[in-house]
C-alpha positions in Angstrom: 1.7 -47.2 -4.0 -1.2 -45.0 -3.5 1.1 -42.3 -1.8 3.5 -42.3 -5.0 1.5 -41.9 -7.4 0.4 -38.7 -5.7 3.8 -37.3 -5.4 3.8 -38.2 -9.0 1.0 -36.1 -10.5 2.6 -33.3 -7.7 5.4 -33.8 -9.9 4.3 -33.4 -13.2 2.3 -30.4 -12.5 5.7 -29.1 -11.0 7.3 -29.9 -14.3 4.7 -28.7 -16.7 4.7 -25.3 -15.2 8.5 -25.0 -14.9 8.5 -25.2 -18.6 5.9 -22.9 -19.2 7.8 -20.0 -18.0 9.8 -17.5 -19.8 12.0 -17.8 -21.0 11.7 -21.5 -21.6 9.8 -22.3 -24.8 6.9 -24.4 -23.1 4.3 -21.7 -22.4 1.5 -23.7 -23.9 2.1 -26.9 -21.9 0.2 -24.4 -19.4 -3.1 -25.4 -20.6 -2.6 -28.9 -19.2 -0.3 -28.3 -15.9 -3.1 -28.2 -13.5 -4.4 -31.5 -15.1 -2.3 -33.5 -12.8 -2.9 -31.4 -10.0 -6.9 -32.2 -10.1 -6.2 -36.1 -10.7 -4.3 -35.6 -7.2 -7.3 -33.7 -5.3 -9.3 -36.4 -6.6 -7.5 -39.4 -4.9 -7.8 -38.0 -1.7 -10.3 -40.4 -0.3 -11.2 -39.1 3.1 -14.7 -38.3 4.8 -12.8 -35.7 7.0 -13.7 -32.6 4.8 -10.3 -30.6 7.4 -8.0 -33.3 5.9 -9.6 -33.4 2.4 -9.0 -29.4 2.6 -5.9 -29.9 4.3 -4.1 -32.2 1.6 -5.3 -30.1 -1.3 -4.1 -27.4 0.4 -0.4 -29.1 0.6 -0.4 -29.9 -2.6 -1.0 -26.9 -4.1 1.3 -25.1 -2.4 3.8 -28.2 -2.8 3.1 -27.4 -6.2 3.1 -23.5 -6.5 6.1 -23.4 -4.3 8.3 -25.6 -6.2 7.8 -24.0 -9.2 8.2 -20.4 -7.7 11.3 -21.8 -6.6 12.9 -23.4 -9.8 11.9 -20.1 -11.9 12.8 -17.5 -9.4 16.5 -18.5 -9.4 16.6 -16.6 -13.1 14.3 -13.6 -11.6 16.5 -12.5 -8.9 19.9 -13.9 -9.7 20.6 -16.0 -6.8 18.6 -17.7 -3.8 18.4 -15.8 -0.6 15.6 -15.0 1.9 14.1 -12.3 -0.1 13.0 -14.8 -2.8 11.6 -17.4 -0.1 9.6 -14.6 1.5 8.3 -13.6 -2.4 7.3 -17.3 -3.3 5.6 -17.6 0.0 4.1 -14.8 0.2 2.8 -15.1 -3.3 1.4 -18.7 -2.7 1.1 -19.4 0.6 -2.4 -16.9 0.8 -3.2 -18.2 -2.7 -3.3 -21.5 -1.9 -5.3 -21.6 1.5 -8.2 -19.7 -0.2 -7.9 -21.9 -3.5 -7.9 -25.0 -1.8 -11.3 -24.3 -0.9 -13.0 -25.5 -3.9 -12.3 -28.8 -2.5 -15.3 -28.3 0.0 -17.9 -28.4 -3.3 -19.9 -30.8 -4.2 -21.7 -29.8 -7.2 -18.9 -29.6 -10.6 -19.7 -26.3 -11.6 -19.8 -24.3 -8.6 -16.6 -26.0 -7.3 -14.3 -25.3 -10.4 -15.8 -21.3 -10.7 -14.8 -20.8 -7.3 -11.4 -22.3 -8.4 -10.9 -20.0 -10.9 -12.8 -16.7 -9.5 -10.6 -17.5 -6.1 -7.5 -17.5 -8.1 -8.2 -14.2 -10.1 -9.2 -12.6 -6.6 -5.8 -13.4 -5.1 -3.9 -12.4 -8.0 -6.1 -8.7 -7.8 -4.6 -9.0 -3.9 -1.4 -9.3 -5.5 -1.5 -6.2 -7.5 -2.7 -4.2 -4.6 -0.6 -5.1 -1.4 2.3 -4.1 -0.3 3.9 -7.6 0.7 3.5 -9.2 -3.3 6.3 -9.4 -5.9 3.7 -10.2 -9.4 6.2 -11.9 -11.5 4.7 -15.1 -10.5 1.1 -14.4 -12.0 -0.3 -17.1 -14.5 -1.0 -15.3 -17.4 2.5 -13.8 -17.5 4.0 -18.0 -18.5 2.6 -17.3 -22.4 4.5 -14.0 -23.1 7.1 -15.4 -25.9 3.6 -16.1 -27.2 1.7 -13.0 -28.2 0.1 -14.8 -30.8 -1.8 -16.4 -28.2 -2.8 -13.6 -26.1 -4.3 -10.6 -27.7 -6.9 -11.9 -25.9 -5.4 -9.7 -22.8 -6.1 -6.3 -24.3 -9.8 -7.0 -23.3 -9.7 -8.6 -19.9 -5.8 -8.7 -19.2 -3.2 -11.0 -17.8 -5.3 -11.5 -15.1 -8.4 -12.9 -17.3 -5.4 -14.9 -19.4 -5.1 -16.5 -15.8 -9.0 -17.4 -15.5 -8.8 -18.7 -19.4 -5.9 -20.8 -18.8 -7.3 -22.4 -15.5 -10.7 -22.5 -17.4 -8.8 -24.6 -20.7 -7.2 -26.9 -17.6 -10.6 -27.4 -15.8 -12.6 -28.2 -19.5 -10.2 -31.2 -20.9 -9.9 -32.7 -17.1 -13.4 -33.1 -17.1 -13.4 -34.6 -20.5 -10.6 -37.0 -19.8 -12.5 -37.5 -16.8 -15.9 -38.3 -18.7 -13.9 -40.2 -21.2 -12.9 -42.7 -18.3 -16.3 -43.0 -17.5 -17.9 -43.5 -21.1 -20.2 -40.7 -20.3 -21.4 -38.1 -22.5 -19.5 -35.0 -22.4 -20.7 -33.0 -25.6 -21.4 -30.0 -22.7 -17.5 -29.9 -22.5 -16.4 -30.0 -25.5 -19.0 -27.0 -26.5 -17.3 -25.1 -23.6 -13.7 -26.1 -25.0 -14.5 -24.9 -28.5 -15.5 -21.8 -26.7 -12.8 -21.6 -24.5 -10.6 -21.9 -28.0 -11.7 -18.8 -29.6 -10.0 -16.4 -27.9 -6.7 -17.7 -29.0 -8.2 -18.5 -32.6 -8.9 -14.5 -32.5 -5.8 -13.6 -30.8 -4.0 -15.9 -34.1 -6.2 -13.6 -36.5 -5.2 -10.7 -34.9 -2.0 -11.4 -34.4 -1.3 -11.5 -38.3 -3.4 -8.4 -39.1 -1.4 -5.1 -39.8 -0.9 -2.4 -36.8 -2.3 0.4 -37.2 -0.3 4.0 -36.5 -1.1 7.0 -35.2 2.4 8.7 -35.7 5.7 7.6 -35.0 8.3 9.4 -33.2 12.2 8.5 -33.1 13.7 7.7 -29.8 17.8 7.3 -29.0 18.6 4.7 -26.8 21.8 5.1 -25.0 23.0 2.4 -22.2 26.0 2.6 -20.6 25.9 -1.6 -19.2 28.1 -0.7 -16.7 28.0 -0.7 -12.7 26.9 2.7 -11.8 26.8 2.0 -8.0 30.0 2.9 -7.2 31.7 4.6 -4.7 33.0 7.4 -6.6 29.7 7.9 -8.7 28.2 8.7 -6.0 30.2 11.3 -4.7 30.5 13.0 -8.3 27.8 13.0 -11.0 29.8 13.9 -13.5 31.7 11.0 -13.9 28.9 9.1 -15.2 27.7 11.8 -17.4 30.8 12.1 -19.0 30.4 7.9 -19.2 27.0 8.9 -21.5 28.4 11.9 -23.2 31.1 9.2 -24.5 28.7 7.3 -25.8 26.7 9.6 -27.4 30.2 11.6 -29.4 30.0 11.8 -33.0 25.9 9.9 -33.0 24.1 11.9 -35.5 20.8 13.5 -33.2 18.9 15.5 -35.6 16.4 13.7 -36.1 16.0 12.1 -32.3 13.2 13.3 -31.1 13.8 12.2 -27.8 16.8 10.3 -25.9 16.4 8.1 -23.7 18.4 6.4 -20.7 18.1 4.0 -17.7 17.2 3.5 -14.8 19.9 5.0 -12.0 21.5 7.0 -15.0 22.4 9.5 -12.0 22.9 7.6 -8.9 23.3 11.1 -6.8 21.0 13.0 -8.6 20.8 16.2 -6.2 18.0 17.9 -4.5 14.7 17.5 -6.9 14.0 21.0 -5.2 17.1 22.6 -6.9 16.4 20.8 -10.7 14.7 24.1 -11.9 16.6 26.3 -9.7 19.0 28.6 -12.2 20.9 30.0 -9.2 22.4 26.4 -8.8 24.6 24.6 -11.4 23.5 21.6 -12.6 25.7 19.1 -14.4 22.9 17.3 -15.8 21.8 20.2 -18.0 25.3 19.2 -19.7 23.8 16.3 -21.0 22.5 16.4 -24.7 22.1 20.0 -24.4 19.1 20.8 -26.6 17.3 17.6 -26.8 14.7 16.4 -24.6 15.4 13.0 -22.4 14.1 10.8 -20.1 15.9 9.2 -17.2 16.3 7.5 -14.2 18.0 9.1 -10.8 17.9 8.4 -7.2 17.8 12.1 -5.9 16.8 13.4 -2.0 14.2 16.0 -1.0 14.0 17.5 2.5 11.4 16.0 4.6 9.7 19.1 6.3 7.0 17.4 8.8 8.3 18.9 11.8 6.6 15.8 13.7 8.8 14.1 17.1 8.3 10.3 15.4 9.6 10.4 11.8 8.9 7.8 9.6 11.7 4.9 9.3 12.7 5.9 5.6 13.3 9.7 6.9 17.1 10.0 7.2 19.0 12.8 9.5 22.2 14.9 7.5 24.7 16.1 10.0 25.6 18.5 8.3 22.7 20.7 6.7 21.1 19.6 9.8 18.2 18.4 8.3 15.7 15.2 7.6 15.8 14.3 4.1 13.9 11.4 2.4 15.4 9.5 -1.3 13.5 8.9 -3.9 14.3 6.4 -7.5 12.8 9.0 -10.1 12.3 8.9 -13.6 13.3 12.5 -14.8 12.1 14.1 -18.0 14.1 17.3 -19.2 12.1 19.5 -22.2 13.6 21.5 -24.7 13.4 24.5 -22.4 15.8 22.6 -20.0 13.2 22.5 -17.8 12.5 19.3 -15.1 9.9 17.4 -14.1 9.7 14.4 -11.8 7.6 11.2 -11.6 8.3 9.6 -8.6 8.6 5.5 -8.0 5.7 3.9 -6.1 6.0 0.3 -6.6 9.1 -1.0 -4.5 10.5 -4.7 -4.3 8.9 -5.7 -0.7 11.7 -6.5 2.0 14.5 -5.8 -1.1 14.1 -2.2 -1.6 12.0 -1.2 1.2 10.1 -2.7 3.9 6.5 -2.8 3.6 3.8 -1.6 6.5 7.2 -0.7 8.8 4.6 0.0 11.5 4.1 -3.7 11.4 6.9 -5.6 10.3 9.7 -3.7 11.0 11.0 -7.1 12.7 11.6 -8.0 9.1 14.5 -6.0 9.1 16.7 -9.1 10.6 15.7 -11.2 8.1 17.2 -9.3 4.9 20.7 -10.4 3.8 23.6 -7.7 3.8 23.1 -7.1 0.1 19.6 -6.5 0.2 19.3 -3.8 3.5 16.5 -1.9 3.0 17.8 1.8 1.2 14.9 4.1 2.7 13.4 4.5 -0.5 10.2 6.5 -0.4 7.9 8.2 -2.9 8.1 12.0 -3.8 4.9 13.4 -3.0 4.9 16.2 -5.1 5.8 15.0 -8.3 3.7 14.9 -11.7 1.3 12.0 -11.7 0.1 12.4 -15.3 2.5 11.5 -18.4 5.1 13.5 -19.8 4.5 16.1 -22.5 6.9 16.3 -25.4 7.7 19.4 -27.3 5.9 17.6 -30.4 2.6 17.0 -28.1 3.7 13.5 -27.8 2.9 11.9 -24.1 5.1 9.3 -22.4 4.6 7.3 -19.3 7.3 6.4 -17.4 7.9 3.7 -15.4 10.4 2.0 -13.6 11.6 -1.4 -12.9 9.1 -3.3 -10.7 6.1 -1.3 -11.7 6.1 -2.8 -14.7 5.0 -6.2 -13.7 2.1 -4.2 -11.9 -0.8 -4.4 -14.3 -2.5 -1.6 -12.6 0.4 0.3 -13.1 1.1 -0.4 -16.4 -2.9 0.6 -17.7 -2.9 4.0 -14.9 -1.9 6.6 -17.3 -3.8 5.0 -20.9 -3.6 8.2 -23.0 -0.4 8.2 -23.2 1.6 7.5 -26.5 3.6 5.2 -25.3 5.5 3.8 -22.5 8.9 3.6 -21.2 10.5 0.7 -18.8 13.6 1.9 -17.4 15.4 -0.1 -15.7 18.7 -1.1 -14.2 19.9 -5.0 -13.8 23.2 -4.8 -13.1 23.1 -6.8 -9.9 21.1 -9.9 -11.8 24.2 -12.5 -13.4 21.6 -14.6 -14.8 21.6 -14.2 -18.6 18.0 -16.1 -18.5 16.5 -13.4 -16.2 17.3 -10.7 -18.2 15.6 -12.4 -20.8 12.7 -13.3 -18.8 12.2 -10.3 -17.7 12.3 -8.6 -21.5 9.5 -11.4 -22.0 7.2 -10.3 -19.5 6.9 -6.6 -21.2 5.2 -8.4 -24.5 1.7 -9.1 -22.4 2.1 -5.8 -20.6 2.5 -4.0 -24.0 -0.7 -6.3 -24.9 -2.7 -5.5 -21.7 -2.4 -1.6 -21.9 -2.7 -1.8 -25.8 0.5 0.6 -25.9 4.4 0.3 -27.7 6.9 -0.2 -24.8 10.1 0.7 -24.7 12.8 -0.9 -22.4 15.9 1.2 -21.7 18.0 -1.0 -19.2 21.3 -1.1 -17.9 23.0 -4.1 -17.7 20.1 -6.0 -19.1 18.1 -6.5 -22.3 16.8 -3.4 -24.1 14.3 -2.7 -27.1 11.2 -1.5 -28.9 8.1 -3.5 -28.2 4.7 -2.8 -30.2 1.0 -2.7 -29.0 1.0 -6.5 -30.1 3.8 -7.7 -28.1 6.1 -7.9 -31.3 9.6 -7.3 -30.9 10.6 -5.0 -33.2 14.4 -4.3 -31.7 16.3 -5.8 -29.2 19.6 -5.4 -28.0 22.1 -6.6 -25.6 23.9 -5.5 -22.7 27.5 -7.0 -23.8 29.3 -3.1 -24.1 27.8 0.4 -24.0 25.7 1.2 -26.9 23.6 3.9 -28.5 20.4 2.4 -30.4 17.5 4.5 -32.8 14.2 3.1 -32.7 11.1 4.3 -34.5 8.3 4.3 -31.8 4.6 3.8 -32.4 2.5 6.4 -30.9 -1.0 4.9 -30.2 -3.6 7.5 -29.0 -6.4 4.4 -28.5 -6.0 2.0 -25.4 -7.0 -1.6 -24.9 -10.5 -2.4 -24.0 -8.8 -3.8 -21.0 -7.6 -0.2 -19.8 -11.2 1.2 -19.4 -12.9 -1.7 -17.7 -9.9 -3.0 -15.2 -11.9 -2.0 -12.4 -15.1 -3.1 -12.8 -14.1 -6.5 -14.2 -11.9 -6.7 -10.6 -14.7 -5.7 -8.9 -17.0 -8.8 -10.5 -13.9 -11.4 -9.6 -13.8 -10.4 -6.3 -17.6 -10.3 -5.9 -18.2 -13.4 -7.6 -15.1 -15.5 -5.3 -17.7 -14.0 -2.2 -20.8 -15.0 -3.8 -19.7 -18.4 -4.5 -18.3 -18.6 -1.2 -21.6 -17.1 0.9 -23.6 -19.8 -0.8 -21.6 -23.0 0.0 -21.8 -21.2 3.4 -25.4 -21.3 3.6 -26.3 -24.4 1.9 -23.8 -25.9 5.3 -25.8 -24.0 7.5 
């Protein structure tokens, strides 16, 4: 009996997350789904402090798993080994350090390392090369921005210490209720822990304030660009944009805009500016700036014996080349510059520390084989400048979810998410991932735009409000008024040092149940 009513609480803090996630409409039932989850670590009534770590350990992960695995389905479109290894290697770390707050005795010091050990991981998340960070808690209240302004001071990874903080506060009052003992402490602490989202409410409902706007064109072609015969001849899928674009009145676009692998066989980024050499993107909205996404090659010129994996050998130039997923802006002047990709989907697009786990390699399913994707070195790092002075920070695809990357370049106007989602069939992870970019737009305190093909596309302002929206049913050219902010979010400035005081707290905490064993 006693074994059951474990795998029950497992299971209703399985089901209480499920439902918080985009784009399901249970994001607050967050506050209460690691409720059952504590009852369970309670119940374990062992003096072996292994198996009392052991078992909480299990059931985390029981619990963290399960639910990786019911929401992922929508994330990647279909179950394969790429999305075990992401929910594992999400998790799986996660949980053996968390679990530790099982070894404390004392309330308070037990539940902070809880909740600093869980920010610390998340941080590990952001900066390793193994993580996919769709899974982090403070992303499950994004179709509620009225709840999280909050993030524009501490971020989505403070969101995930005030949720686990909310979770901790009425399990000890339910738990004091039990007991008929006083618990005025935590019911201070909960009115506390309830301002941010009374203040996020009130700000929520106050009027944005503008800097300038600028008009952006939207064009999406929602079509497969990876075909053969794309690849072999660019102009075929220019001629797809300039068909798009026929008869749109552009006067007063300031800047068009277009997705992610617009070009799949973009050239040699060392021939854009080259004059001698025709270019058959130059052909595209002659006279107006844009912004898009291309795969395009550069030659690899280290002249070293042992060439790194993603280097590739032509035949026929004779020479090492490397590819690169770019986001491309184009000036008035017709001149190009490059931002390269640096985020890439671990063991999907690329395989991460090759050095190291090149054996992965066997594990990948034919549709997911690595594509030698690497970073262009000598590409701009800083934002793109408009003809108007206007800046815009590109990024694309997975870097979004990256909140380090979304915050990098903060004086720029705005940002734009290109990206291309053409491979994803699931109609509820294109909306999920359209979701996630309201806390991002919150966290970096900047409008976002989303310009992707085959997914969902629109205009999101600095409070996570969805101004425009559109679908990926047939190709389609879309204006939106864009609010430039100038000012960032508190959170922008102070990422760092608040990361630094997780991480040194989680050791703190740590050192001292250490020494009080000793």
């Amino acid at each position: 009996m006693e074994f059951v009513k474990k795998i029950v609480l497992l299971g209703l803090s399985i089901t209480l997350l499920t439902i918080s996630w985009p784009p399901y409409l249970g994001g607050p039932s967050i506050y209460l789904a690691f409720i059952p989850l504590f009852f369970y670590e309670r119940r374990i009534l062992t003096k072996s402090r292994f198996k009392k770590y052991l078992l909480t350990f299990l059931g985390f992960f029981l619990v963290l798993f399960s639910y990786g695995f019911l929401v992922s389905y929508n994330a990647w479109g279909e179950y394969n080994n790429n999305v075990y290894i992401a929910i594992i290697v999400s998790f799986l770390p996660l949980s053996l350090v968390v679990s530790l707050f099982s070894l404390f005795t004392k309330n308070t010091h037990r539940y902070l390392f809880l909740i600093f050990s869980w920010s610390s991981m998340e941080i590990l998340q952001m900066n390793w090369g193994l993580n996919s960070p769709l899974l982090l808690l403070g992303n499950s209240l994004c179709m509620f921005p009225n709840l999280i302004q909050h993030y524009s001071i501490w971020g989505v990874l403070g969101g995930a210490q005030h949720i686990l903080s909310l979770n901790v506060i009425v399990f000890l009052i339910i738990l004091k209720t039990r007991s008929k003992t006083n618990f005025k402490r935590e019911i201070a602490l909960l009115a506390l822990l309830l301002l941010p989202i009374l203040g996020s409410i009130i700000s929520y409902s106050l009027p944005l304030e503008r800097d300038k706007t600028i008009t952006a064109g939207i064009a999406l072609g929602n079509f497969e660009h990876f075909k053969k015969e794309n690849s072999e001849n660019t102009s075929l899928l220019i001629n797809q944009y300039k068909k798009i674009l026929k008869g749109k009145n552009l006067k007063d676009v300031n800047i068009v805009l277009f997705s992610e692998s617009t070009i799949v066989n973009g050239g040699w980024i060392e021939n854009l500016n080259n004059d001698s050499i025709p270019n058959p993107i130059d052909s595209l909205c002659p006279g107006k700036e844009i912004l898009f996404g291309a795969h395009m090659f550069s030659i690899y010129d280290n002249s070293q014996d042992q060439l790194p994996y993603s280097v590739r050998y032509d035949a026929n130039s004779k020479i090492n080349y490397e590819t690169h997923n770019c986001v491309v802006f184009r000036s008035k002047l017709g001149n190009y510059s490059v931002r390269s990709k640096e985020k890439y989907v671990p063991f999907h697009e690329v395989i991460p520390y090759p050095k190291i786990l090149m054996f992965t390699k066997n594990w990948l399913s034919k549709t997911t084989i690595p594509t030698y994707l690497s970073p262009y070195k000598h590409g701009v790092e800083e934002p793109f400048t408009t003809a108007n002075g206007n800046t815009i920070y590109g990024l694309m695809c997975f870097e979004s979810f990256f909140s380090n990357m979304i915050i990098k370049q903060n004086k720029a106007d705005f940002i734009v998410v290109l990206a291309n989602e053409s491979w994803n069939h699931q109609h509820l992870g294109k909306e999920q991932y359209f979701d996630y970019m309201t806390a991002k737009a919150i966290e970096s305190g900047k409008a976002i735009v989303k310009v992707a093909n085959c997914g969902y596309s629109g205009y999101i302002n600095s409070k996570g409000q969805i101004i425009d929206k559109v679908g990926f049913d047939k190709p389609i050219f879309k204006k939106v008024k864009i609010d430039c902010n100038q000012s960032a979010s508190i959170y922008s400035s102070i990422a760092t040092a608040l990361n630094t005081i997780v991480i040194s707290t989680t050791l703190i905490l740590l050192m001292s149940k250490l020494i009080r064993k000793s």
